[in-house]
VOBA-1610 file (N, C-alpha, C; in pm, whole numbers, padded with zeros to 5 digits, always signed):
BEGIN
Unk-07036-05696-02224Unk-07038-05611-02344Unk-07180-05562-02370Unk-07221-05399-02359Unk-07321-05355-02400Unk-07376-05416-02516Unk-07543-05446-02591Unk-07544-05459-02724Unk-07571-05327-02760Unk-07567-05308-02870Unk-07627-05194-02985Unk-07719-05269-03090Unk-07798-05197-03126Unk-07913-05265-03203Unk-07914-05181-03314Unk-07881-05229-03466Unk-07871-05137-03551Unk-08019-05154-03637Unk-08076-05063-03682Unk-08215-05013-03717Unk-08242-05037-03834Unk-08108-05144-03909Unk-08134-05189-04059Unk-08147-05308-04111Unk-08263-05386-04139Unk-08242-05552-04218Unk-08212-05527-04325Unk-08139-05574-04431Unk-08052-05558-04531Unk-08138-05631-04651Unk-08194-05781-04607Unk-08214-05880-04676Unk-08277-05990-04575Unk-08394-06032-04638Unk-08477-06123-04541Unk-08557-06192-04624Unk-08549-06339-04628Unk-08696-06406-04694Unk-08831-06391-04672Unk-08890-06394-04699Unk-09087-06401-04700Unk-09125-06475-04798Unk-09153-06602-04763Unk-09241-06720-04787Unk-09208-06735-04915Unk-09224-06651-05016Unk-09199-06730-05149Unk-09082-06621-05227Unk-09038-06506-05147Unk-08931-06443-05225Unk-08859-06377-05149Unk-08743-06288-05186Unk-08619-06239-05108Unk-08706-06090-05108Unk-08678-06027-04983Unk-08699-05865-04993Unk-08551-05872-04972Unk-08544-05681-05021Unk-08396-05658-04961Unk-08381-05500-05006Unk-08285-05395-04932Unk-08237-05284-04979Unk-08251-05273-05092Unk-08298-05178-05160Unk-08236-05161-05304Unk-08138-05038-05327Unk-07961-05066-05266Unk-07877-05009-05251Unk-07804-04913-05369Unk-07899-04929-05475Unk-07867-04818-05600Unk-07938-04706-05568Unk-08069-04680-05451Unk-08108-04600-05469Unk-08045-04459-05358Unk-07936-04517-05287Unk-07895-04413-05155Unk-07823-04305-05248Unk-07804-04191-05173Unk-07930-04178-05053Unk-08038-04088-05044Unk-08089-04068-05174Unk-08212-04050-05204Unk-08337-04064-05132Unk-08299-04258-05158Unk-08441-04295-05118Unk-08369-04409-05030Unk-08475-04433-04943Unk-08421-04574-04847Unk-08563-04656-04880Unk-08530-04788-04970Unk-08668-04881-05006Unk-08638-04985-05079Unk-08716-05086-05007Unk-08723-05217-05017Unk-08783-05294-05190Unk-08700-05378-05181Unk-08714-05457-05313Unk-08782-05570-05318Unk-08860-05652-05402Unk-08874-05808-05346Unk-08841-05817-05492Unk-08731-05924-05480Unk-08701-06011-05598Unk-08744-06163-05570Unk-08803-06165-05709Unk-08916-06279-05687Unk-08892-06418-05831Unk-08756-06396-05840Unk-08724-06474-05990Unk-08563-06513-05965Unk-08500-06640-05993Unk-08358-06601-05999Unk-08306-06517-06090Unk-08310-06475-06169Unk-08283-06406-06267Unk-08265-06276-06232Unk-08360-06224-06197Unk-08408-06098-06079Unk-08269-06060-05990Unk-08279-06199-05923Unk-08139-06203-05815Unk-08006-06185-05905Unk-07974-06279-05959Unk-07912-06233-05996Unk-07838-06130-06080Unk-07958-06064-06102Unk-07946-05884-06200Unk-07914-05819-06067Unk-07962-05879-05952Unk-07963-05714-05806Unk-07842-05788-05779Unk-07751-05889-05790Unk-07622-05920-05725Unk-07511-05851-05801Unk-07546-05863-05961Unk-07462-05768-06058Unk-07461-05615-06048Unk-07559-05572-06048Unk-07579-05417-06062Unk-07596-05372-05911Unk-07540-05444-05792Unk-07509-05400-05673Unk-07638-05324-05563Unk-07784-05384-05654Unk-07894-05398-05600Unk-07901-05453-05433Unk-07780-05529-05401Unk-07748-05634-05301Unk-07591-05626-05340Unk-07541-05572-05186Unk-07361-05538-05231Unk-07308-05543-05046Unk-07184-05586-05080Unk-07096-05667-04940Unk-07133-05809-04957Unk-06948-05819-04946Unk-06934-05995-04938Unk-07057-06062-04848Unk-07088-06101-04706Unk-07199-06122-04644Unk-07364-06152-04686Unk-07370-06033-04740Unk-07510-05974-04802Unk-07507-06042-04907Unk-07438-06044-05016Unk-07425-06124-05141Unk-07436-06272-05110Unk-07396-06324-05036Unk-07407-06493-04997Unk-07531-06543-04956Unk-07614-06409-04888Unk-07765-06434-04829Unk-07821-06438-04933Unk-07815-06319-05030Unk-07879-06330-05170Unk-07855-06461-05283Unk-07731-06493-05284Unk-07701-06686-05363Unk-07796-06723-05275Unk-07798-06736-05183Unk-07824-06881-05111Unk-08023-06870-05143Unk-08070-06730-05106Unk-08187-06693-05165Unk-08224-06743-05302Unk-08110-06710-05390Unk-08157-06729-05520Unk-08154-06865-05576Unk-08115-06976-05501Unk-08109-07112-05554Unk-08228-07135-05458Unk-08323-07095-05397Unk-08432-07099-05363Unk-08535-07056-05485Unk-08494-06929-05529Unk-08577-06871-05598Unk-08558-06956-05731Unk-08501-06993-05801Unk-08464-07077-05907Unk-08518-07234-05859Unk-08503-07261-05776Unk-08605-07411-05745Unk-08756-07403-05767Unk-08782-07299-05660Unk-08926-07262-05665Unk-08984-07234-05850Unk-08929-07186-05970Unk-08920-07178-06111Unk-08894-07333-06144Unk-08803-07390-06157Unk-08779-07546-06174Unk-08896-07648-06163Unk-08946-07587-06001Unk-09086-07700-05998Unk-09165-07702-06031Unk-09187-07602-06136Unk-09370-07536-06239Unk-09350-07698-06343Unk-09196-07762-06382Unk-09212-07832-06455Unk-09197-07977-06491Unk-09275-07967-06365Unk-09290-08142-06344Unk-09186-08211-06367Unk-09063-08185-06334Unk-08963-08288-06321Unk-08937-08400-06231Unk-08802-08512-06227Unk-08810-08612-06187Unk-08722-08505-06054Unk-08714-08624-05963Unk-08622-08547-05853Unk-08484-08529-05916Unk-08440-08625-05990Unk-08286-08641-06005Unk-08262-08509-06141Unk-08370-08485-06234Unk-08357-08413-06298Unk-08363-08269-06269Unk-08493-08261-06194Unk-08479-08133-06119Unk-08345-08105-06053Unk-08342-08168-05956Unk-08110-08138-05869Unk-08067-08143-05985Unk-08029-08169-06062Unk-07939-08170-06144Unk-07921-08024-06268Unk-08053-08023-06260Unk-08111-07866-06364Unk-08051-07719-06250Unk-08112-07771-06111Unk-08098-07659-06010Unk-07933-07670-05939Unk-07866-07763-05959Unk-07722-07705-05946Unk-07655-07638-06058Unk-07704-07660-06146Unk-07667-07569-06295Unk-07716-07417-06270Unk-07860-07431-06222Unk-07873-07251-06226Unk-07812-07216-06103Unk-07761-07275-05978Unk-07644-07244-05899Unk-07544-07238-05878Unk-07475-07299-06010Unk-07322-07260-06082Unk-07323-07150-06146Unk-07411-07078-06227Unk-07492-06991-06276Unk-07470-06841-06189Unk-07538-06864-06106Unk-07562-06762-05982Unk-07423-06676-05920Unk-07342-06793-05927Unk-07195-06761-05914Unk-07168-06684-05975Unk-07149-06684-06051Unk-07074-06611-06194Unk-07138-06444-06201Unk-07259-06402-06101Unk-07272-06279-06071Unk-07157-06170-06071Unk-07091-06220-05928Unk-06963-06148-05894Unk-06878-06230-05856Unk-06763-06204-05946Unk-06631-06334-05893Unk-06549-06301-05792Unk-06560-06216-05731Unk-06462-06201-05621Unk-06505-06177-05497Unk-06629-06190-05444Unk-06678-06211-05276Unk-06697-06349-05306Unk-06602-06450-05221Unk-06635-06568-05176Unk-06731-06586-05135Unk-06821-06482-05032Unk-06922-06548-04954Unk-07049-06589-05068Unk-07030-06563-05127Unk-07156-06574-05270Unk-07113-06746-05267Unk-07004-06743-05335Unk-06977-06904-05342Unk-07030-06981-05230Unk-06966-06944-05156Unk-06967-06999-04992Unk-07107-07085-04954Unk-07205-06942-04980Unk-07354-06959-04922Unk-07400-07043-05057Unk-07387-07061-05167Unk-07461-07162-05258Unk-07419-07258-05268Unk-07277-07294-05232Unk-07254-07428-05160Unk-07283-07487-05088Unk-07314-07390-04971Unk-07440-07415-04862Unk-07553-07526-04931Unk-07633-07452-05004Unk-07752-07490-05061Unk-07737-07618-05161Unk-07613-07630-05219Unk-07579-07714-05337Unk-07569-07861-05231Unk-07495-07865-05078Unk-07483-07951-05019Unk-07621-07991-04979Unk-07710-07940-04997Unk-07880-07995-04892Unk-07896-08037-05072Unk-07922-07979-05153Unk-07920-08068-05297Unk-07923-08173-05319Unk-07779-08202-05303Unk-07733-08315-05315Unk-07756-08411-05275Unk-07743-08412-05143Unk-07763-08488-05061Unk-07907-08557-05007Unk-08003-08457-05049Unk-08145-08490-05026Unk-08258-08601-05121Unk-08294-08632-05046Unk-08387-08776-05127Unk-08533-08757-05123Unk-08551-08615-05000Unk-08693-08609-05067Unk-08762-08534-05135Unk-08945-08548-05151Unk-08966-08513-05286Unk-08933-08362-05320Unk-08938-08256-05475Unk-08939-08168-05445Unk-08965-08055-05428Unk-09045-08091-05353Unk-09153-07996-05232Unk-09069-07915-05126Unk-09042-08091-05125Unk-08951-08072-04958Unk-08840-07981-04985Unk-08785-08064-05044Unk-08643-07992-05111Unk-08628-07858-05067Unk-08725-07805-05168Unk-08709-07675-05158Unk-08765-07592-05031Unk-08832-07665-04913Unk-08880-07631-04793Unk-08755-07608-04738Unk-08645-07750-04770Unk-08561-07773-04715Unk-08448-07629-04710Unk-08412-07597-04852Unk-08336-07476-04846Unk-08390-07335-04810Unk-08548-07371-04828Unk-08593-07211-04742Unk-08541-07209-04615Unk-08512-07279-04498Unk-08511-07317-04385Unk-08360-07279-04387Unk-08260-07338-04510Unk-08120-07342-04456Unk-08105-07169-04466Unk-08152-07119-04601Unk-08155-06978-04662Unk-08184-06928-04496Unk-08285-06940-04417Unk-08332-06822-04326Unk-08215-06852-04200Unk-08208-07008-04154Unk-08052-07025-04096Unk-07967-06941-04078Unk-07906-06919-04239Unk-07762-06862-04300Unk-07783-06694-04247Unk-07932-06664-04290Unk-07957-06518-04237Unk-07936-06475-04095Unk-07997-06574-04019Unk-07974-06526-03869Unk-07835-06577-03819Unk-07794-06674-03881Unk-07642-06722-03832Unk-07560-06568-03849Unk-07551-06502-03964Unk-07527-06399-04002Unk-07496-06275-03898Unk-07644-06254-03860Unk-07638-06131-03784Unk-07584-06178-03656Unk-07576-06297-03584Unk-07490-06349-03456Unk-07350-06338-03486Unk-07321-06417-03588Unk-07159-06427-03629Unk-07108-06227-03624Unk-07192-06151-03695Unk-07121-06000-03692Unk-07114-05969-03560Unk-07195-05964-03467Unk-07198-05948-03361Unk-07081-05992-03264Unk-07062-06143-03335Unk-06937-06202-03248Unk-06794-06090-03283Unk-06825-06077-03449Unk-06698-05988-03471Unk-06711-05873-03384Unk-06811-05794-03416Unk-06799-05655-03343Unk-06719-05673-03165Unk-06824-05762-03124Unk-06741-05787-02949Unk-06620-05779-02945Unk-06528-05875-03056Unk-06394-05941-03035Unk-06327-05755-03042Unk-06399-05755-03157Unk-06312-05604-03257Unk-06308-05508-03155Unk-06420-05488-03085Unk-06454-05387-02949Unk-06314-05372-02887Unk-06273-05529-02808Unk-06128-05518-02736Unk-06050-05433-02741Unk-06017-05397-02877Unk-05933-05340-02942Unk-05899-05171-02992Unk-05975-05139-02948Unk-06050-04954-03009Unk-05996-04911-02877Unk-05899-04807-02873Unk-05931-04774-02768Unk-06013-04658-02743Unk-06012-04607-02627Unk-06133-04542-02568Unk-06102-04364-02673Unk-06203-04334-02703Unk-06213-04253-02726Unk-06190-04225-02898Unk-06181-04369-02967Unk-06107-04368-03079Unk-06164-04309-03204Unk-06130-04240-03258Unk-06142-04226-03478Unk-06101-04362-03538Unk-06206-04397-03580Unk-06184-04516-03646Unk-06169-04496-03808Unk-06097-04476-03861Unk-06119-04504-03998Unk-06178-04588-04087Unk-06269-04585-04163Unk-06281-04721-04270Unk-06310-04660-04440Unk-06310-04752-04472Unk-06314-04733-04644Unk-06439-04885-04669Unk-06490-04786-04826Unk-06613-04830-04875Unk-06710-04862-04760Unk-06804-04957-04774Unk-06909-05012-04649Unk-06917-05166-04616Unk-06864-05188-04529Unk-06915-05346-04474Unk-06973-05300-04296Unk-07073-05240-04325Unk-07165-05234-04215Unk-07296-05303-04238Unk-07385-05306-04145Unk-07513-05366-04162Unk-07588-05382-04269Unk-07585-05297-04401Unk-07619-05300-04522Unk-07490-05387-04626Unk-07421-05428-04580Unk-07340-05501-04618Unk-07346-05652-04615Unk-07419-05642-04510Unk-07446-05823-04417Unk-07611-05805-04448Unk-07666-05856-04314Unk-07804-05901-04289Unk-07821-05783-04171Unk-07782-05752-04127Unk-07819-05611-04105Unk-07715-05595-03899Unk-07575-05623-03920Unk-07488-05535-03811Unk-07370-05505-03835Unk-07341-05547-03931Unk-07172-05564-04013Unk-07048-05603-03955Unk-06952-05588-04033Unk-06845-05621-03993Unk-06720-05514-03944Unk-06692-05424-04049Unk-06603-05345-03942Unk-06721-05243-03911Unk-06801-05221-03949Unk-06898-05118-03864Unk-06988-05216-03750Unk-06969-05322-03782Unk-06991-05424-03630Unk-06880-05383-03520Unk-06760-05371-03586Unk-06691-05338-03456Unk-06708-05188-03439Unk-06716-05096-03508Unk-06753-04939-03449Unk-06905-04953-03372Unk-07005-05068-03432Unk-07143-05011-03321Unk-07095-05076-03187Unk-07002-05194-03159Unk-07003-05270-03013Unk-06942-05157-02945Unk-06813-05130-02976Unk-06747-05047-02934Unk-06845-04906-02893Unk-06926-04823-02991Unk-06989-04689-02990Unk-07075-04783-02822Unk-07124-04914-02823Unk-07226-04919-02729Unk-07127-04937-02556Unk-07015-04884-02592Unk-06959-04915-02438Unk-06914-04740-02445Unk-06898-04701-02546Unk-06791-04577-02518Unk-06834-04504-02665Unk-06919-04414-02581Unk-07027-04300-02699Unk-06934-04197-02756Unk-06779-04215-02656Unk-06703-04111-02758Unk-06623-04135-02863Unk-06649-04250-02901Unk-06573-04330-03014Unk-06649-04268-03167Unk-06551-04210-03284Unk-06635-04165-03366Unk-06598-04226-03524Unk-06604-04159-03647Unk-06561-04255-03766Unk-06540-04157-03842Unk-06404-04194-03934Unk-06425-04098-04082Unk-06412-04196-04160Unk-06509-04152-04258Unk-06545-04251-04364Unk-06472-04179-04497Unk-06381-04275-04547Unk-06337-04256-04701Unk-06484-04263-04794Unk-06482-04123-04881Unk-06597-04161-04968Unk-06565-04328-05058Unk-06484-04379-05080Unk-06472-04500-05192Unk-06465-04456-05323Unk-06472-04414-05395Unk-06495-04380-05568Unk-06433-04516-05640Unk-06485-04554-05725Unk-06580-04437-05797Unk-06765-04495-05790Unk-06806-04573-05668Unk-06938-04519-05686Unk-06986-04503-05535Unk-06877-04487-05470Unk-06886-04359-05310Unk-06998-04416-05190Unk-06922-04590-05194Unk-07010-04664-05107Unk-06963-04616-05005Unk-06878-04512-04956Unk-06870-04488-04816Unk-06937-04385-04780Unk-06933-04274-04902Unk-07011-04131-04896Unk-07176-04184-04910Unk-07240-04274-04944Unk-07347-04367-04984Unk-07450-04375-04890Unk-07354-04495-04825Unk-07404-04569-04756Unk-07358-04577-04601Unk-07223-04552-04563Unk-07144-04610-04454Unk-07208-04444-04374Unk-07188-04344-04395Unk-07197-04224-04392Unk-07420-04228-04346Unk-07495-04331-04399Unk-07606-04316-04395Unk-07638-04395-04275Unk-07597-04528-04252Unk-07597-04601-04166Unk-07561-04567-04042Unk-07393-04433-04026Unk-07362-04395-03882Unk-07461-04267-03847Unk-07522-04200-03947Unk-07615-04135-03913Unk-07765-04167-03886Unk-07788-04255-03930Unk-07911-04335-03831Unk-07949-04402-03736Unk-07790-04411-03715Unk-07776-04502-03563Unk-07680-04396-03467Unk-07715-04241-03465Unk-07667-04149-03403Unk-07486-04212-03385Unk-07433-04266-03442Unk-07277-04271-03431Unk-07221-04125-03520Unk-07117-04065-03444Unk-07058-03967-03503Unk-06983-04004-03650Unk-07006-03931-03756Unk-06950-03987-03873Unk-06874-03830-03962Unk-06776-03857-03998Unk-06733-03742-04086Unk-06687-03781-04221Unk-06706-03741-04364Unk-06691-03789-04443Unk-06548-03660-04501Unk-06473-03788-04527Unk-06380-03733-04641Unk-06345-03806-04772Unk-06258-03729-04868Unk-06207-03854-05015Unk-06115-03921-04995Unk-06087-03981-05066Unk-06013-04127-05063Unk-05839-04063-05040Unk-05839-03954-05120Unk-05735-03874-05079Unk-05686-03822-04968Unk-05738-03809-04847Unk-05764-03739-04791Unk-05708-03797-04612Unk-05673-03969-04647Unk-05647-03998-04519Unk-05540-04007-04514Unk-05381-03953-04567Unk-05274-03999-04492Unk-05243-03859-04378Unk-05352-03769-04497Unk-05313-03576-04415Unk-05352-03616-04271Unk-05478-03673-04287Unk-05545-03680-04161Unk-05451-03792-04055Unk-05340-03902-04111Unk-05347-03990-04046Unk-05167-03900-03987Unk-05162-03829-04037Unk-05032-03743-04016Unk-05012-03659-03902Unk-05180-03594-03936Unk-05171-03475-03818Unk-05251-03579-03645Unk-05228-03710-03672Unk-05270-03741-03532Unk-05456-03762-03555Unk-05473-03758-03626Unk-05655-03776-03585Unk-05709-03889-03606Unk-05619-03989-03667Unk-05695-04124-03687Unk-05619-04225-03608Unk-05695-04299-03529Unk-05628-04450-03436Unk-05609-04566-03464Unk-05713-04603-03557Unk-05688-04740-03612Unk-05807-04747-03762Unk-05764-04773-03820Unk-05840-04845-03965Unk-05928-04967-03948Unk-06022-04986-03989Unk-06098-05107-03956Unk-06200-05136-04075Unk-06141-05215-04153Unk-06233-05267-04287Unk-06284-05402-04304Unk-06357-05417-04410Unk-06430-05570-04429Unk-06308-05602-04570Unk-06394-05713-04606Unk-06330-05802-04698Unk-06366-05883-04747Unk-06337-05898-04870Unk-06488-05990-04983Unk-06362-06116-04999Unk-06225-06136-05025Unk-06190-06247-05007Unk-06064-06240-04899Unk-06039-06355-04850Unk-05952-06350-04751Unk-05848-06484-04832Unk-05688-06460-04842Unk-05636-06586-04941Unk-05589-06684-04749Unk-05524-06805-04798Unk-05450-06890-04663Unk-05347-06823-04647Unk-05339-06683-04662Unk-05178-06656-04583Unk-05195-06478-04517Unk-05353-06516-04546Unk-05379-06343-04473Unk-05422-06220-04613Unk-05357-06224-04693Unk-05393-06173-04810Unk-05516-06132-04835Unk-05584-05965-04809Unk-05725-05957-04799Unk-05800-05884-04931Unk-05844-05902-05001Unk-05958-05854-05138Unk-06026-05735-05051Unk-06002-05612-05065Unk-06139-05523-05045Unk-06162-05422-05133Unk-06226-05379-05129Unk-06336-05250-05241Unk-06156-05209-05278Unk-06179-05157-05417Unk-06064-05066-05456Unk-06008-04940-05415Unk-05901-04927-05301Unk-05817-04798-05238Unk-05770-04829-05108Unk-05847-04995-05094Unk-05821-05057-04945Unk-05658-04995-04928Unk-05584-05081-05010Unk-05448-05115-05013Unk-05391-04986-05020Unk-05437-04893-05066Unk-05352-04756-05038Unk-05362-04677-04888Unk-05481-04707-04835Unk-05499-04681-04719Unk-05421-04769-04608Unk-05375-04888-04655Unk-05275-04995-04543Unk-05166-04960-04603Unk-05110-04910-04642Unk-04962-04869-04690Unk-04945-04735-04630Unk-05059-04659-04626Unk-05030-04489-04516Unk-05057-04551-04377Unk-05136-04635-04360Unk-05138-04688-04179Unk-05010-04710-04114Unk-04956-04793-04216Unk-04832-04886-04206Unk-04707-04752-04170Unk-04765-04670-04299Unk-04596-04551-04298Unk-04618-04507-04152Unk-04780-04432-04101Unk-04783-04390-04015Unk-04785-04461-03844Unk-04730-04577-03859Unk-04771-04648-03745Unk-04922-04650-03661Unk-05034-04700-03737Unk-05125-04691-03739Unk-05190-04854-03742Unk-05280-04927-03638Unk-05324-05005-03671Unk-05411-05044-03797Unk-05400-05136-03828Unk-05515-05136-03940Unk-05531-05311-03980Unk-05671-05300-03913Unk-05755-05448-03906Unk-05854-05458-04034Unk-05835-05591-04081Unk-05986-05670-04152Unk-06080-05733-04024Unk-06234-05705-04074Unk-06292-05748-03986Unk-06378-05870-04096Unk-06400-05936-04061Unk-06472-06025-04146Unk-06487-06198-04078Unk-06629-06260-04148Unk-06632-06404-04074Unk-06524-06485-04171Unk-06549-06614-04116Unk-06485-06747-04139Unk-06532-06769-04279Unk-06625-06709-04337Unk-06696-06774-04456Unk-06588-06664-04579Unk-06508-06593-04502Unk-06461-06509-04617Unk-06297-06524-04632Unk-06268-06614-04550Unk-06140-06681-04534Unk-06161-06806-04695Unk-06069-06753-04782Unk-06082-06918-04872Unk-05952-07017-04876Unk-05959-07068-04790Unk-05794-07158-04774Unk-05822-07256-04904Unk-05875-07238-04973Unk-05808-07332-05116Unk-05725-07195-05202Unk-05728-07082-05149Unk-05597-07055-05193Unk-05534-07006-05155Unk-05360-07007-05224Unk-05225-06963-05124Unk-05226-06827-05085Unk-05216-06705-05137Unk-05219-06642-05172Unk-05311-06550-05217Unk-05282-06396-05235Unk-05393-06271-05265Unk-05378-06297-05453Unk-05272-06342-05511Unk-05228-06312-05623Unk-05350-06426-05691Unk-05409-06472-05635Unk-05479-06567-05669Unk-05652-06573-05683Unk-05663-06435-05600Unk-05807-06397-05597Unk-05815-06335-05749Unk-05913-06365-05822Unk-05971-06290-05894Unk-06080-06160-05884Unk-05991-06048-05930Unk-06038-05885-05924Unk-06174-05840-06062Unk-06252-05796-05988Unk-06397-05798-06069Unk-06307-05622-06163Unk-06384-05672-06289Unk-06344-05529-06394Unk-06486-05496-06412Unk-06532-05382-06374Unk-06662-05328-06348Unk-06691-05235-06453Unk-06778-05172-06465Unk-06810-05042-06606Unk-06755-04969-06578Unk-06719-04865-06699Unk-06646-04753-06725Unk-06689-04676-06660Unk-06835-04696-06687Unk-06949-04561-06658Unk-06922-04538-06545Unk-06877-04613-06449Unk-06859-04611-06315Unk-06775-04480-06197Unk-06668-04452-06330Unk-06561-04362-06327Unk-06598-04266-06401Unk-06705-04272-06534Unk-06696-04152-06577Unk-06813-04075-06595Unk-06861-04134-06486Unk-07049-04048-06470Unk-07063-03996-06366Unk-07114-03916-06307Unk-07120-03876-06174Unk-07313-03858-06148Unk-07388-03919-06110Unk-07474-03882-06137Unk-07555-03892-06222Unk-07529-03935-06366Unk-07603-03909-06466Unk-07481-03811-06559Unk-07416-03795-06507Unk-07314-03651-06600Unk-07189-03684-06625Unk-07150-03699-06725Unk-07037-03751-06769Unk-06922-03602-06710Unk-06793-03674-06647Unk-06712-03590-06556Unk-06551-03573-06697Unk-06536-03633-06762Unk-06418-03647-06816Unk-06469-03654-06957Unk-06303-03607-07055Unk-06307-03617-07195Unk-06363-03760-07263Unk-06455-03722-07363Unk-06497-03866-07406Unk-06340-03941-07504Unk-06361-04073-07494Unk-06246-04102-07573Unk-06094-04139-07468Unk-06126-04096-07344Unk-06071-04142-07238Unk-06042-04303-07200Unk-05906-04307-07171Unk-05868-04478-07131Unk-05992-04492-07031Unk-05992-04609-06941Unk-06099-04623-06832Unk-06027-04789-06772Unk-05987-04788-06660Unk-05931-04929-06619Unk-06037-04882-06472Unk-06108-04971-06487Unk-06210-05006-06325Unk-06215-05131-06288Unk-06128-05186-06202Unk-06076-05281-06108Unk-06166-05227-05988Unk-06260-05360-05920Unk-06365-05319-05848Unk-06267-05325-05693Unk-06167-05423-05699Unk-06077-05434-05583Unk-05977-05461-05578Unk-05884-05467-05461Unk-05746-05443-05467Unk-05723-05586-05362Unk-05609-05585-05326Unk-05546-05689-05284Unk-05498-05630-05139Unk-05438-05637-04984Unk-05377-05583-04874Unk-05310-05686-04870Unk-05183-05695-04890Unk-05093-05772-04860Unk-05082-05814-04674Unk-05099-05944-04659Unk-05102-05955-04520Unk-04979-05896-04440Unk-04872-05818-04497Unk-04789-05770-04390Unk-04876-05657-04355Unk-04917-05585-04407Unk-04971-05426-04350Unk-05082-05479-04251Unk-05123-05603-04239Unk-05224-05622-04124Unk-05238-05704-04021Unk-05263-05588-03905Unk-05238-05587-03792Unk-05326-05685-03728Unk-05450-05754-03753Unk-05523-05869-03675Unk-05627-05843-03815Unk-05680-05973-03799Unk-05795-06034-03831Unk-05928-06051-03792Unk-06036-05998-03771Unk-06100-05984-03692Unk-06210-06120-03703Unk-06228-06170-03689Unk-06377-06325-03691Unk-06476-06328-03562Unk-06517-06461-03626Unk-06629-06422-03531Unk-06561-06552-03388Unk-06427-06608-03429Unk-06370-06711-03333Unk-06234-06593-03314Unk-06276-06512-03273Unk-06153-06391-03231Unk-06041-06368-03306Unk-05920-06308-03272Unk-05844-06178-03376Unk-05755-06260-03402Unk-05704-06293-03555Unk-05626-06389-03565Unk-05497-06266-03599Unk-05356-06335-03582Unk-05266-06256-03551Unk-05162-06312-03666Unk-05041-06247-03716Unk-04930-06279-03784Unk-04864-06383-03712Unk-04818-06507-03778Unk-04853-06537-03863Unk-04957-06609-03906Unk-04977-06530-04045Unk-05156-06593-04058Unk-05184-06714-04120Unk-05050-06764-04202Unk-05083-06877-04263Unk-05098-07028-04153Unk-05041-06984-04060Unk-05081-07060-03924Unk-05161-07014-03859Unk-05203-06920-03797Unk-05314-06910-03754Unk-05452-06944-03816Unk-05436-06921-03952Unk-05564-06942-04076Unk-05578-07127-04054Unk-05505-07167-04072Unk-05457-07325-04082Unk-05502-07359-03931Unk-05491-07297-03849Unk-05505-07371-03725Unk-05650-07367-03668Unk-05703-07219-03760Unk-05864-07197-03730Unk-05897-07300-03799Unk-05893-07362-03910Unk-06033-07493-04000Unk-05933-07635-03988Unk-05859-07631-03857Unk-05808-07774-03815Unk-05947-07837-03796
//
């Protein structure tokens, strides 16, 4: 398998703080942030400063760094300090409730916590070390996805996707745009249409910025816009990320996922989640069980700075939707394509 090398770090430690995208500003401007406070972090995890399940877990796991490093100005005991710093990492959570990997990765950190006896100095040496770990584990694990996902494209394919879980999503190769760069690096005629996403057009954004910097062919259309296309023959397979995954296949993604796997489905159209193991949550049954983030109004009714609609207008902004695991066709990980049925296959991956 060719590699492809994508031209973006997303999010990276330096010695005493997190740099990272500052993804409110595309695509304007392309420029780096250093958040240097938990507090900080967790304002860029809310206001999507730092956005994709992946990317968000690097940033927890960062920020119970960054919140230790604050903790130790005040001479605490060890047991008091852990005990203060799993509080501001229960804390941290509560950013965004519906990408597991946030949880995921500060559990990470909550387990070296706990468990650790020395002083804290160390401690917190200790989780810089796991924090930079989790980062490079990161960009290997997408990579594994992209390979597996590669298999699967065939030659010459339109890939569809909605919102962004590409390299600015993760630590910098993504997940279903992990599988469009492996794939683009064997077979240059493979190309993408990107659903803009609305209402704040992480595909028109970002996904759309990313295939144009890494010379991949990209065409942007609206969210409306893919069953015409998936009708007249121009699209091959769908390929998205996913902020929660339930134990029976049940996938959480950006809001319009699920309308787009219901036209795949009419149209006999593949349509894959690509995503790691860390976004699988087998403590629960079910999609009905993920909790759906309710985001600002403003979100829907600004465009820009410019209000688009009558003031005095209802406003329901549900940040994501649910894909019922029948409409999907494989699973993509970084331990290869898990298949229907998923509540056994899911079960048989964390035997």
């Amino acid at each position: 398998m060719a590699e492809f090398k994508s031209k973006i770090r997303t999010i990276e430690w330096i010695d005493t703080y997190s740099k990272m995208v500052d993804q409110t500003k595309f695509p304007e401007t392309f420029e780096y942030i250093d958040i240097k406070t938990g507090q900080e972090m967790f304002d860029a995890i809310q206001t999507m400063i730092v956005r994709g399940a992946p990317a968000i877990g690097i940033a927890g796991a960062h920020g119970v760094v960054l919140y230790a490093q604050e903790l130790a100005k005040y001479n605490l005991s060890l047991e008091e300090f852990k005990k203060e710093l799993i509080k501001k990492a229960d804390y941290l959570v509560t950013s965004r409730p519906t990408a597991v990997n946030l949880y995921w990765a500060v559990e990470k950190q909550k387990e070296i916590i706990k468990k650790s006896n020395a002083s804290v100095e160390e401690l917190i040496d200790e989780l810089k070390i796991n924090g930079k770990k989790l980062e490079f584990e990161d960009i290997e694990i997408n990579k594994k996805i992209g390979d597996y996902g590669a298999m699967v494209v065939p030659k010459g394919a339109t890939i569809l996707t909605h919102c962004n879980a590409g390299a600015l999503a993760t630590v910098g190769y993504g997940t279903a745009l992990g599988v469009v760069r492996s794939a683009f690096a064997n077979d240059s005629t493979i190309q993408v249409f990107a659903d803009e996403t609305r209402p704040r057009q992480q595909g028109a954004r970002i996904t759309t910025l990313e295939l144009v910097m890494d010379g991949i062919p990209v065409t942007l259309i609206t969210d409306g816009m893919c069953s015409y296309f998936m009708k007249k023959g121009m699209i091959d397979m769908v390929v998205v990320g996913a902020d929660r995954i339930a134990g029976n296949g049940d996938s959480a993604n950006k809001i319009g996922t699920y309308t787009v796997a219901i036209s795949a489905k009419y149209h006999n159209i593949p349509f894959y989640v690509a995503a790691p193991l860390s976004t699988i949550d087998t403590s629960i049954k079910t999609g009905d069980e993920i909790i759906i983030e309710e985001r600002s109004h403003d979100e829907v009714t600004t465009i820009n700075g410019k209000r688009i609609c009558a003031e005095g207008v209802n406003i329901i902004n549900p940040g994501f939707d649910v894909t019922p695991h029948e409409l999907i066709t494989g699973i993509i990980t970084e331990k290869g394509i898990l298949k229907p049925d998923y509540k056994n296959s899911i079960s048989n991956l964390f035997k």
